[in-house]
C-alpha positions as CSV (number, residue, x, y, z in Angstrom):
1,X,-14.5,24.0,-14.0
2,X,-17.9,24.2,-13.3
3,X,-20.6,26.8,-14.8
4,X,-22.1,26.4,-11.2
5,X,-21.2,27.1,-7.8
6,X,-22.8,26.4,-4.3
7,X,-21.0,27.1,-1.6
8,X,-21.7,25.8,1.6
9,X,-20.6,28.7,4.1
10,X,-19.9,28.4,8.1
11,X,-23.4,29.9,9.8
12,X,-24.7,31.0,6.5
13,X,-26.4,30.2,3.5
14,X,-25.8,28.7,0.3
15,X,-24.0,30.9,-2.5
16,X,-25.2,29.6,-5.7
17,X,-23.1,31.6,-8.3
18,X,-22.8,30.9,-12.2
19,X,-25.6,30.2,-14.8
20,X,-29.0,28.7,-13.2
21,X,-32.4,29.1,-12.5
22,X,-33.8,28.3,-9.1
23,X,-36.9,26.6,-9.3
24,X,-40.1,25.7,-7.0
25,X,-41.5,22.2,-6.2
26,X,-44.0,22.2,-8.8
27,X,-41.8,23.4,-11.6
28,X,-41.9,27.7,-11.2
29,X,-38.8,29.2,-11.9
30,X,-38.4,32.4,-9.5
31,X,-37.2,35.7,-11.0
32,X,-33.5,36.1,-10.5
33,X,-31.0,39.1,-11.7
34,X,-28.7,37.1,-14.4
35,X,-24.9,36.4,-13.3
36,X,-26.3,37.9,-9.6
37,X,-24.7,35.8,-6.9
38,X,-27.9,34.3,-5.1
39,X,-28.1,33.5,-1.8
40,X,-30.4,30.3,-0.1
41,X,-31.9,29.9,3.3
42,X,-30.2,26.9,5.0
43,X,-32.0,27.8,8.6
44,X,-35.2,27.5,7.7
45,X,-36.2,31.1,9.5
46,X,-36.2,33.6,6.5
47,X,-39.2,35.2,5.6
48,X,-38.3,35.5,1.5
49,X,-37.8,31.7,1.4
50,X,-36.1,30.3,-0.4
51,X,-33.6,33.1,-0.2
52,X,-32.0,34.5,2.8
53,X,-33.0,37.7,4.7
54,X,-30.2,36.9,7.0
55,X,-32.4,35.7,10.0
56,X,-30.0,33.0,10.6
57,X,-27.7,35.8,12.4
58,X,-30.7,36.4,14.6
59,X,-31.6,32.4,14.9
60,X,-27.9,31.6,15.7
61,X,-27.8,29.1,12.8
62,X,-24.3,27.0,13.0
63,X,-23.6,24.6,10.9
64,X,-19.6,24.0,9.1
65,X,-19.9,21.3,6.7
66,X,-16.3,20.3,5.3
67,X,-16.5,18.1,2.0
68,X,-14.7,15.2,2.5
């Protein structure tokens, strides 16, 4: 099994759960609680990117992506 998860969730955003660090695009690593379940904008409308604030229920942000 995997030391990481992401989830992809109907209408919501990713759940990255396990051991990571979530980084920026230069290389910044942003503070988050160890073995905390984080959760990552996927609608773009979230005003603490790159984590949600859950404006996506506001935005009606679908989406249901099934792996194949």
């Amino acid at each position: 099994m995997a030391d990481t998860i992401i989830k992809v969730q109907d209408n919501a955003p990713y759940l990255v759960t396990g051991s990571f660090e979530v980084q920026d695009a230069s290389g910044a690593t942003f503070q988050v609680e160890a073995g905390k379940p984080v959760a990552l904008c996927r609608c773009g409308q979230s005003a603490n990117k790159p984590f949600c604030d859950g404006s996506h229920r506001a935005a009606e942000f679908e989406s249901q992506v099934k792996a194949e």
